[in-house]
Structures are given as structure tokens and as C-alpha cells.
N, C-alpha and C positions, 0 to 999 in steps of 0.2 A: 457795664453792659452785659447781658446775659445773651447766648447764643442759642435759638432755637432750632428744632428742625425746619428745613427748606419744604416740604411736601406742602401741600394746602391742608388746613387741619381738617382732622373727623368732626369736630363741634366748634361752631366758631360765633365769637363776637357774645358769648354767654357774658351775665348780667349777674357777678359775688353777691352782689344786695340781695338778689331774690333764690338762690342755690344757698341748699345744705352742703358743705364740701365736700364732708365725710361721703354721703350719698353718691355725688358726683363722681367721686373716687372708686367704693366698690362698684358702680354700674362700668364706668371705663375697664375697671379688672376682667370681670364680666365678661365685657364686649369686646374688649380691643385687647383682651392679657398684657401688652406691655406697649410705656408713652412716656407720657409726657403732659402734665396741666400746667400751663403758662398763664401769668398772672401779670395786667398792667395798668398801671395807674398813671396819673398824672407826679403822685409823689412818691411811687414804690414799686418796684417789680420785683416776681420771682419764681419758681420754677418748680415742679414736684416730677420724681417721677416713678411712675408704677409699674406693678410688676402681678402675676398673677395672685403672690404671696404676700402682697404685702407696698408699702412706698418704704424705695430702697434708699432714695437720696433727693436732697433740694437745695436750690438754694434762696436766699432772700436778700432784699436791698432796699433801703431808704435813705433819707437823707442823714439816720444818725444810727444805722445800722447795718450788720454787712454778714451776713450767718450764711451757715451750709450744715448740711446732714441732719441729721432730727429736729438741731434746734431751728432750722428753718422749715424744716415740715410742721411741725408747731405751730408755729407763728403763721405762715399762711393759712395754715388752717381755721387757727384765731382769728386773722383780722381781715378775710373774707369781707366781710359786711360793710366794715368801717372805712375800708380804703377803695368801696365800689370799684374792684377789678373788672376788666374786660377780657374773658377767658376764653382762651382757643386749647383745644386734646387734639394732639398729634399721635397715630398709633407710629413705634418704633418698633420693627421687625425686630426677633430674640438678639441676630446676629450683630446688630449694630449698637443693643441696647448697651454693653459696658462703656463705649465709646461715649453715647448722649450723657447716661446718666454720670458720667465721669467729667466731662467738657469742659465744666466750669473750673476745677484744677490745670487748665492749659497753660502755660506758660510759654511765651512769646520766644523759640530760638532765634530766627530771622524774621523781620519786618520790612516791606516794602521792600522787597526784590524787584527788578524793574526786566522783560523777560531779554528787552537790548542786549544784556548785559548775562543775563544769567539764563541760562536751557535749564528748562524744566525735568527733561530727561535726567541729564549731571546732576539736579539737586536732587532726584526721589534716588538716584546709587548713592549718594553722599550720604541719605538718610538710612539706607539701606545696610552700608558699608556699622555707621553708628549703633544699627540696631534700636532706635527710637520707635515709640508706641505715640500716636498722635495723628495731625494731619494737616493739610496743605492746602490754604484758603487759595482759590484761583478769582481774580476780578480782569476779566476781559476788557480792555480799551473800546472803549466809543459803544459801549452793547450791554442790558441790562442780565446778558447773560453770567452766569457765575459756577464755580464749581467748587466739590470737598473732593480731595483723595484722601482715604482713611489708612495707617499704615499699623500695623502691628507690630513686634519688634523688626523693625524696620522694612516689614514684606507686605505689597498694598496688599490689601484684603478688600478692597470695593470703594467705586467712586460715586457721585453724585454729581447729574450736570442739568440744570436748570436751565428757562431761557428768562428767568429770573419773574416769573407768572407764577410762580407754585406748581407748573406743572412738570416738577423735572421728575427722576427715577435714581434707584441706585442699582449698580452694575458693577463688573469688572471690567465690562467693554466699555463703560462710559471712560473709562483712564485714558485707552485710544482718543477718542473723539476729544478731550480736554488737550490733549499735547497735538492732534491736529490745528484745534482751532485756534491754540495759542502760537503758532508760530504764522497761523495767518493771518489776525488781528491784533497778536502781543498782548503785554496784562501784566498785572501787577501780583506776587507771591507773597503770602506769611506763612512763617512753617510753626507750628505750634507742637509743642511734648504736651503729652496727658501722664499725670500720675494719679492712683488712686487715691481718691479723701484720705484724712487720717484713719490711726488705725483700728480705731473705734467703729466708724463706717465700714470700714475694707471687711471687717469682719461680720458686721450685720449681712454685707451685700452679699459673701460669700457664703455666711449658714443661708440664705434662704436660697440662693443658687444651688447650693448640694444638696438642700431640704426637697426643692422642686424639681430637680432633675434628675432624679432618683429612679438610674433607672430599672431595678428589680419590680418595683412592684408597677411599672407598663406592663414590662414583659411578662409579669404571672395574669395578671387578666387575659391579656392577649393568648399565651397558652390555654388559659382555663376557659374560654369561649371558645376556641379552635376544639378543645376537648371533645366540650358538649358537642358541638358540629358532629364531630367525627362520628361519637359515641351514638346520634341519630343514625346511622345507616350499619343496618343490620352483618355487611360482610369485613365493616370496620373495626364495629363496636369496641373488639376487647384487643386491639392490632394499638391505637394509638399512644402508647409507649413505646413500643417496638419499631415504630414507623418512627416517631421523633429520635431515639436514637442513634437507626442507621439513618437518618438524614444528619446527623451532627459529625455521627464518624465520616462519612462521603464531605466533610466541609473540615475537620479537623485538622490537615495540613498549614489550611489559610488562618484555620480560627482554633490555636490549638488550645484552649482553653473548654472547647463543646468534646473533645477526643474522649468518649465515655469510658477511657480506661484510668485516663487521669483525674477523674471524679472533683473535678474543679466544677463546672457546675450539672446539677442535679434539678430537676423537673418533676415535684410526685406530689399528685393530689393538692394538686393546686398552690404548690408554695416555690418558691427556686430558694437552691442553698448551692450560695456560690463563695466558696473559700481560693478563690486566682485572684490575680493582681493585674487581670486586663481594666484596660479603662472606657466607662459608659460607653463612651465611639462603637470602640471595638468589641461590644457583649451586645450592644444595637444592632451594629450592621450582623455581628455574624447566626445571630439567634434570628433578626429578619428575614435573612438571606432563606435560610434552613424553612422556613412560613412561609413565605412566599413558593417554592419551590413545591411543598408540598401541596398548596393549599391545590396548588395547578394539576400536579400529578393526582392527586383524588376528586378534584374537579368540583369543588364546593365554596368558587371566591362567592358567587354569590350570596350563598347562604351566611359565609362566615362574615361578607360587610354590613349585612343588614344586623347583624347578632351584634357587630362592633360599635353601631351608633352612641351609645351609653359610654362604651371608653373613649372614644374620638372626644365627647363634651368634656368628661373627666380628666384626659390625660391631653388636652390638646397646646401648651406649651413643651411639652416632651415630644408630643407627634411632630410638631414643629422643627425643633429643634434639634431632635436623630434622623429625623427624616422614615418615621415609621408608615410611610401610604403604601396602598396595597397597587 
């Protein structure tokens, strides 16, 4: 059994016999940056799932086979036509995508927990306590409602609660509302561990994650439009160096890696040369921070989001992702 996302899909009920996959594949990149193509027949299902860079992992099944990671992206890809799938694309937001695209490695810790017996509360500390990466199928009594808590080493990071119509959401406050509703209609618990495919996978999934999330060169566009901005208004023109790095020193305390005496990173003529050992997060928020601030004090957001349209299409799994909006 392969497990899908809960959401209603972006494209549903599509017809393998009459789809290029390949095609179907780059327009979902496209359009939805990162998902999921689920594939099912009468005598095979299986699952792909994409990524702005690339399909990072899949897996496949039939009666006389049972594949994961390329050698099932492969094959679905192949036998498309042959096994007339019935195809639903689910888009998976960036945050939850290690989680989907991982799923199928789950392995059953606890099965059929009954909630009589067992509080939901005590098992997500017990899982906590463990430090397990994984998550906590919830089946409500007498209600086609249903839920996912997702945990990372072992600290929820976001829940999913359904009224079992496709129209649920994911939250952190949905965790609340599952451990309400379970102590008022009880339910039945599976707790599943995720580890990453082998390590062949582990590593594809990872060069295209450092490949795509890179984040120097947002942040040199992002400067090198802000530039130009600047550089239109005659009392700025030849200031915006000057003004970018006493806006780095006024933030250097929080983000000592901008502190221009420590020449970690450096801003000139359009390129960043950054020799610190801060990580993406923290070279995002603290060079945003520093952009934002300015864009306000010279009074040109306008100018600079219309100028940014081009990098939003460009860079919009990183915009996503660092949380780069103006």
C-alpha cells in the first residue's frame, strides 16, 4: 500500500494512456515546484515525486515487483501507457516535502494503539523522549475523520486534520484540535519512524537540495536590483554601498557574520563573497532583515517589488523556503 497525501489533488483522475509523463512532470515543476504524481491501476501502483530540480524519489508496485528511488521513477515513467494509470498531482509544500517524499521507508513502531488504553499526549513525549523522525496516523471512532502528526527528531513540526473529504489543512494548531477530538470520540494510533532511502537516494535528494537552496546567488540578485533602485534617485546614487554597510553594522550583534570588519561576507558589484560558516537560515534572515529596513528608510518598496518580479518566478522555491517576501 502506498500512502498519499490527504489534500484533494491539483490534477485529478488524468488518463496514462493519453499523457507524456515526462511532459506532465516538467509542467507540475513548473506550476506547483514540489508534489507528488500518483499512479493506479487495477494491477500496479506507484508514486513519483518532484521537486523544482528535478524527481527526487519513487516508488512502484505490482504483482511481481516492488522498486523505490530511480529504479522506480523509471519504470513509472515507462509503463505509463501500458498499465492505463489513473493519475492525481498533489502539490506538497517545501516544508513537509522530506517527510512525503521519504514515507514510503516508514516502518510500523506501534500498531493499533486503542486511545482506552493509551493518551495520545504520553505517546507523542514517549516519541519525543526517543527522538524519532516520523509520524502518528490518528483514525477517529464512528467519523470519517482522520489525522497525521508529523515529528521530527522527535518535536512535532506540523499536523494534518481532515474531515476525511480532502478538505483538511496542515498546521501546528491542528495537533490541538486532534488530541481534543480524540479524547471526545477516542481512535485508534499507528506510530511510524521514517528513514531516508538508501544511500544512493539520500544523496541524490541532498545534492539537489544544496543545489536549489543556495542561497548566495537569491541574495545577489536581490542586492543587484535593490542596487539599481537605489542608483535611479540622484541624492542616493553613489551612497548605496555606504548605506548597505551601515545597515549590516546596526544588525551585526544579532547576525555577526554582516559586522563589515569581520569581512565574512562582502557585497561588490554584483557578486557576495562569503568566507563564515553561518548557515542559509541565518545569512537569509540577517541580509533580509538589513533589505527590508532599508528598502523602508529610503522609501522605494514599490519600485524595488515591481523591479523583483523576474526573481520571485526565478528564485521562488528559495523565496519559499527562507521566507524572502517583502
Amino acid at each position: 500500500m502506498i500512502t498519499v497525501p490527504k489534500e484533494k489533488p491539483v490534477l485529478a483522475d488524468l488518463n496514462s494512456f493519453y499523457i507524456d509523463i515526462n511532459k506532465l512532470i516538467d509542467y507540475c515543476q513548473e506550476e506547483f515546484i514540489s508534489g507528488a504524481v500518483h499512479f493506479k491501476s487495477f494491477v500496479a501502483e506507484g508514486i513519483l515525486f518532484f521537486y523544482k530540480e528535478g524527481v527526487v524519489n519513487g516508488v512502484f508496485h505490482d504483482s511481481n515487483t516492488d522498486l523505490s528511488g530511480k529504479a522506480a521513477i523509471d519504470s513509472l515513467v515507462k509503463a505509463g501507457g501500458n498499465f492505463r494509470f489513473t493519475i492525481n498531482v498533489y502539490k506538497i509544500d517545501l516544508e513537509w516535502f522530506f517527510f512525503w517524499s521519504n514515507i514510503h521507508t516508514a516502518k510500523a513502531l506501534y500498531k493499533d494503539l486503542n486511545s482506552v488504553f493509551t493518551d495520545l499526549e504520553a505517546l507523542l513525549n514517549k516519541i519525543n523522549v526517543e527522538g524519532n523522525t516520523g509520524y502518528v496516523e490518528i483514525i477517529f471512532n464512528n467519523s470519517e475523520d482522520n489525522g497525521l502528526i508529523f515529528l521530527k527528531n522527535g518535536a512535532i513540526v506540523g499536523s494534518f486534520y481532515s474531515s476525511g473529504k480532502g478538505n483538511g489543512n496542515w498546521s501546528e494548531e491542528n495537533t490541538a484540535i486532534i488530541i481534543r477530538t480524540i479524547k471526545e470520540v477516542g481512535g485508534i494510533f499507528n506510530v511510524y519512524k521514517i528513514s531516508p532511502d538508501d544511500d544512493n537516494n539520500r544523496e541524490v535528494s541532498k545534492e539537489k537540495s544544496l543545489t536549489a537552496l543556495n542561497i548566495l546567488p537569491v541574495l545577489e540578485q536581490l542586492l543587484t536590483k535593490f542596487e539599481e533602485i537605489v542608483y535611479l534617485d540622484k541624492k542616493q546614487k553613489n551612497k548605496f554601498y555606504i548605506l548597505l554597510k551601515n545597515k549590516f553594522r546596526e544588525h551585526a550583534e544579532e547576525y555577526p557574520f554582516l559586522d563589515p570588519f569581520a569581512a565574512e561576507f562582502d557585497y561588490n558589484e554584483g557578486k557576495i563573497i562569503f568566507t563564515g560558516q553561518a548557515s542559509n537560515e541565518e545569512i537569509a534572515k540577517g541580509v533580509m532583515k538589513c533589505v527590508k529596513e532599508l528598502t523602508n528608510e529610503l522609501g522605494v518598496l514599490p519600485e524595488l517589488t515591481k523591479k523583483l518580479e523576474p526573481w520571485y518566478r526565478k528564485f521562488s522555491v528559495e523565496i519559499e523556503a527562507y521566507g524572502l517576501i517583502f
